[in-house]
C-alpha positions in Angstrom: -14.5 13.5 4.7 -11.3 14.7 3.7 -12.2 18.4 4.3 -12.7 17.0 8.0 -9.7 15.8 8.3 -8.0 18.3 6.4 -7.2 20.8 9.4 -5.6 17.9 11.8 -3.3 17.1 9.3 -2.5 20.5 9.1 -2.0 21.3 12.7 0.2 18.3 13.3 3.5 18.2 14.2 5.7 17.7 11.2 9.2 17.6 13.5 11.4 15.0 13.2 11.1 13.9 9.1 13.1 15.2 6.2 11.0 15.2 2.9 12.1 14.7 -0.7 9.4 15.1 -3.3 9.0 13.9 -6.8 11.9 11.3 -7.2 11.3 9.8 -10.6 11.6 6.0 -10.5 10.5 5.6 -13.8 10.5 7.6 -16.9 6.4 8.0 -16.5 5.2 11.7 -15.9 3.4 10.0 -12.6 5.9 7.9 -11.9 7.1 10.0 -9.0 7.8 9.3 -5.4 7.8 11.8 -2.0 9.9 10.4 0.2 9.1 11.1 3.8 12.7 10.0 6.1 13.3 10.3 9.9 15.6 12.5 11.3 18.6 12.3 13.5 18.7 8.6 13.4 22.3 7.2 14.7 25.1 7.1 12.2 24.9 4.0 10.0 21.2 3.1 11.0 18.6 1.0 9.3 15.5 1.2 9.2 12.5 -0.8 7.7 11.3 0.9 4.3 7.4 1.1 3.5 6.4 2.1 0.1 2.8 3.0 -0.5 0.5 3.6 -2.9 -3.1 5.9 -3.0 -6.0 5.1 -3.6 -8.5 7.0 -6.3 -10.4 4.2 -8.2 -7.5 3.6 -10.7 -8.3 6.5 -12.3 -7.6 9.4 -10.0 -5.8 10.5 -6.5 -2.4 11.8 -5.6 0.6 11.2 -3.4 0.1 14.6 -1.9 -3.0 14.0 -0.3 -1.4 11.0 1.7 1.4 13.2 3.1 0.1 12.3 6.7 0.6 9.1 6.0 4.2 9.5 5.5 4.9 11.8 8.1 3.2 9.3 10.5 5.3 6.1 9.5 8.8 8.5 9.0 8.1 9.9 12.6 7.4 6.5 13.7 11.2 5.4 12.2 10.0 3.9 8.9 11.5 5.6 5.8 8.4 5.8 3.8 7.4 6.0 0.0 4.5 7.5 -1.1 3.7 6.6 -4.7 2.3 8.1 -7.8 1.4 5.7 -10.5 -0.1 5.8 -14.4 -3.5 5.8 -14.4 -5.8 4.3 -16.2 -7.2 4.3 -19.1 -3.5 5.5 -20.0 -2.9 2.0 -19.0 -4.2 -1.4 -17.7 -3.7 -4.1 -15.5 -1.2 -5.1 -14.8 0.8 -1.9 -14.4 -0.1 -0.6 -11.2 1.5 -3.5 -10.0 4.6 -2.8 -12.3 5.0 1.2 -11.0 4.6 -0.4 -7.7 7.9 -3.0 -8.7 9.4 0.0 -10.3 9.3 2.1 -7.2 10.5 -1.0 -5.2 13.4 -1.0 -7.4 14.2 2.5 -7.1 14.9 2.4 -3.5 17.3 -0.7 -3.6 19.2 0.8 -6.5 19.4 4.5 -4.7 21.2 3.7 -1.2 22.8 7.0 -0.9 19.2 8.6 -1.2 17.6 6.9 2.1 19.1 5.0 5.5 16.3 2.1 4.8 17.2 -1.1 5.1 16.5 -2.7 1.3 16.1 -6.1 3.1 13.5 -5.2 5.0 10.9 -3.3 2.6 7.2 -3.4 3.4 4.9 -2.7 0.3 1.5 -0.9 1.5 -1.7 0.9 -0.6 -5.3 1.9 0.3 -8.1 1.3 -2.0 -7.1 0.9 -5.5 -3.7 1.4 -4.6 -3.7 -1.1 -2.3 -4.7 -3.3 -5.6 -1.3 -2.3 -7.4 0.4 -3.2 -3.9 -1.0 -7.1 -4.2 -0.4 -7.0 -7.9 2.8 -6.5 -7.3 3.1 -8.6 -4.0 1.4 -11.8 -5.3 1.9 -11.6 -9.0 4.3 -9.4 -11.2 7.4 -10.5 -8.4 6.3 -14.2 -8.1 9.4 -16.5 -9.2 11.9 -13.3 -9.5 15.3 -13.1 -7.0 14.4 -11.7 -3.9 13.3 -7.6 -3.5 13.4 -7.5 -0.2 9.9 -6.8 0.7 8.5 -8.6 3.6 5.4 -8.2 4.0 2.1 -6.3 2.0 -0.6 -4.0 4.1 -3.8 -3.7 2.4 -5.9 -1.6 3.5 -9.5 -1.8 2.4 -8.8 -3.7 -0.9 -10.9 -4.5 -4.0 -9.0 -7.4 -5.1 -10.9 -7.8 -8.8 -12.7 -10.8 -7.9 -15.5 -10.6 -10.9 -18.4 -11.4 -8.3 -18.3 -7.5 -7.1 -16.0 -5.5 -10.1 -17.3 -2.9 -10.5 -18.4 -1.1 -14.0 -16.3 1.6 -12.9 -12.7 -0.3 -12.3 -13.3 -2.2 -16.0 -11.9 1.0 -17.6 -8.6 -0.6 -15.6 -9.3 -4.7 -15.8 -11.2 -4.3 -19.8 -14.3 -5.9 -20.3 -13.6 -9.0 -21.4 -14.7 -11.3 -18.3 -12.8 -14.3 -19.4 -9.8 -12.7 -18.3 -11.0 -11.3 -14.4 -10.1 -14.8 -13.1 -6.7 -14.3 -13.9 -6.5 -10.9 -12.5 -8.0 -11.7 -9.2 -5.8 -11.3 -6.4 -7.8 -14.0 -4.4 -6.9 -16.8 -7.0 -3.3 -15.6 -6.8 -2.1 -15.8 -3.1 -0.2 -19.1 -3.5 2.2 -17.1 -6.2 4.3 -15.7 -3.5 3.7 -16.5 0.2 4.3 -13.0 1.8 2.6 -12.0 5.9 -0.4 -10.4 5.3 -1.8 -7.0 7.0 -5.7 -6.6 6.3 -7.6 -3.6 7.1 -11.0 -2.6 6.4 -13.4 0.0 7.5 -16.7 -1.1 9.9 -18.7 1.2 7.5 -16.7 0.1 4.3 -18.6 -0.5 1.1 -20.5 -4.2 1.4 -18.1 -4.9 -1.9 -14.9 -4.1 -0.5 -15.8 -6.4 2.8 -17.3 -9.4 0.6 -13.9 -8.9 -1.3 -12.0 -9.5 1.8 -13.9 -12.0 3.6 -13.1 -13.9 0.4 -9.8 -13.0 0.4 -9.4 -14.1 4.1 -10.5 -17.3 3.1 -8.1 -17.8 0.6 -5.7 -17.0 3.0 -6.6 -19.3 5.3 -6.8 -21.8 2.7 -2.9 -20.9 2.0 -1.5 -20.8 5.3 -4.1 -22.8 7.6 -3.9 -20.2 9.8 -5.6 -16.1 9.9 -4.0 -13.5 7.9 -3.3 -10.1 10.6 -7.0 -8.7 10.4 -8.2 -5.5 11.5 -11.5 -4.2 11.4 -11.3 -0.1 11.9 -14.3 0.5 14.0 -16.4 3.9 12.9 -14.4 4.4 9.6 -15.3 4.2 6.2 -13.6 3.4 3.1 -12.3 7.5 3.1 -11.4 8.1 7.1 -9.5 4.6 7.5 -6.8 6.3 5.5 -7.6 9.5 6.8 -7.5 9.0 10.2 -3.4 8.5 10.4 -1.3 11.1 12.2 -4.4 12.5 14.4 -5.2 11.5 17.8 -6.8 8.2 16.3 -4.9 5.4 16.3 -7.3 2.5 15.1 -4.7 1.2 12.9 -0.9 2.4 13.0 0.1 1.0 16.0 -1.3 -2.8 15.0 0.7 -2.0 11.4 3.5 -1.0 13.2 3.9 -3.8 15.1 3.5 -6.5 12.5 6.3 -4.7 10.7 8.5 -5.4 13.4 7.8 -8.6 13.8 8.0 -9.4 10.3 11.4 -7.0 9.6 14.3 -8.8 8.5 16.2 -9.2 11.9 
């Protein structure tokens, strides 16, 4: 799939963004950020910041093969950082969610670095990654001063509910099963009330959608009212993160727009 998609990304346009690659925002050898900025914004302008994180099973994956991703959301006026992050079994849970806080930190301490408006940071991942982002999101910042960040995107998340973890992703959670509970993202929504952006694929793994139907629920259960859903009709868990900055637009313009509505104003 990504040899598919491999020669769109590299015949689009890549006007209009300034990129800086392999920022340290930790002492890590992955923790490194690219950071993907629009060009010839007005003097003095602010933008919304978006920092994202790849997927790869906790165990593999790069920043580099999200660059579209960044050029999309820098061409669309969002200065955007795309995330590298220990793996595991170098490290366990909950440290994706850490990097991801680390990262977060980063940009509000580096203001000379990036015009993004530190108020108004969205925190985004796909797959795995978009594990750390919720980690982060609903647990490792509960209860801390404000970071700015107003809102998470998930995109086709496993949220470690034990019904459907995977023997894979223990080398990440362990294998003691008393502790999942705790690590579930679906019993941890009520830590920190952020808006919501859900995507998965129409041909995503029957795991990952079970995960999220649950997770919708708990959402509901939190707000009385529907988290932002989208379902990416045709994709799979691969092409709905692929698909961004081609002709297809199944998802950025419906992420887009909840970051407006939810930017700090």
């Amino acid at each position: 799939m990504t040899e598919i998609y491999k020669p769109l990304h590299e015949a689009a346009s890549k006007e209009g963004v300034t990129v800086m690659k392999d920022i340290a925002y930790g002492s890590g050898e992955r923790q490194k950020l690219d950071l993907y900025v629009p060009s010839g914004l007005p003097a003095g302008a602010k933008v919304p910041v978006l920092v994202f994180a790849h997927g790869g099973g906790f165990v593999r994956g790069d920043k580099k093969d999200v660059a579209h991703f960044g050029t999309y959301f820098a061409q669309h006026g969002i200065v955007t950082a795309l995330i590298n992050y220990t793996y595991a079994p170098q490290t366990s849970f909950p440290s994706g969610g850490e990097d991801v806080g680390k990262a977060v930190a980063w940009l509000r301490e580096h203001l000379e670095a990036h015009p993004g408006n530190v108020g108004s940071i969205f925190v985004s991942g796909n797959s795995a990654g978009a594990t750390h982002a919720a980690t982060y999101g609903f647990l490792t910042s509960a209860g801390k001063p404000d970071d700015g960040v107003r809102g998470l995107i998930l995109i086709s998340i496993p949220t470690a509910d034990a019904e459907d973890l995977a023997q894979q992703d223990k080398v990440y959670y362990g294998e003691d099963a008393s502790k999942y509970p705790g690590m579930s993202i679906i019993r941890r929504v009520a830590d920190r009330k952020l808006p919501i952006f859900l995507a998965v694929a129409e041909n995503d793994m029957p795991s990952i959608q079970r995960q999220n139907k649950r997770l919708v629920d708990a959402l509901f259960a939190r707000d009385r009212r529907l988290p932002n859903y989208n379902t990416a009709l045709g994709h799979n868990h691969i092409s709905i993160i692929e698909h961004f900055d081609t002709a297809d637009e199944s998802l950025g313009p419906d992420i887009l727009e909840f970051i407006r509505e939810n930017a700090a104003k």
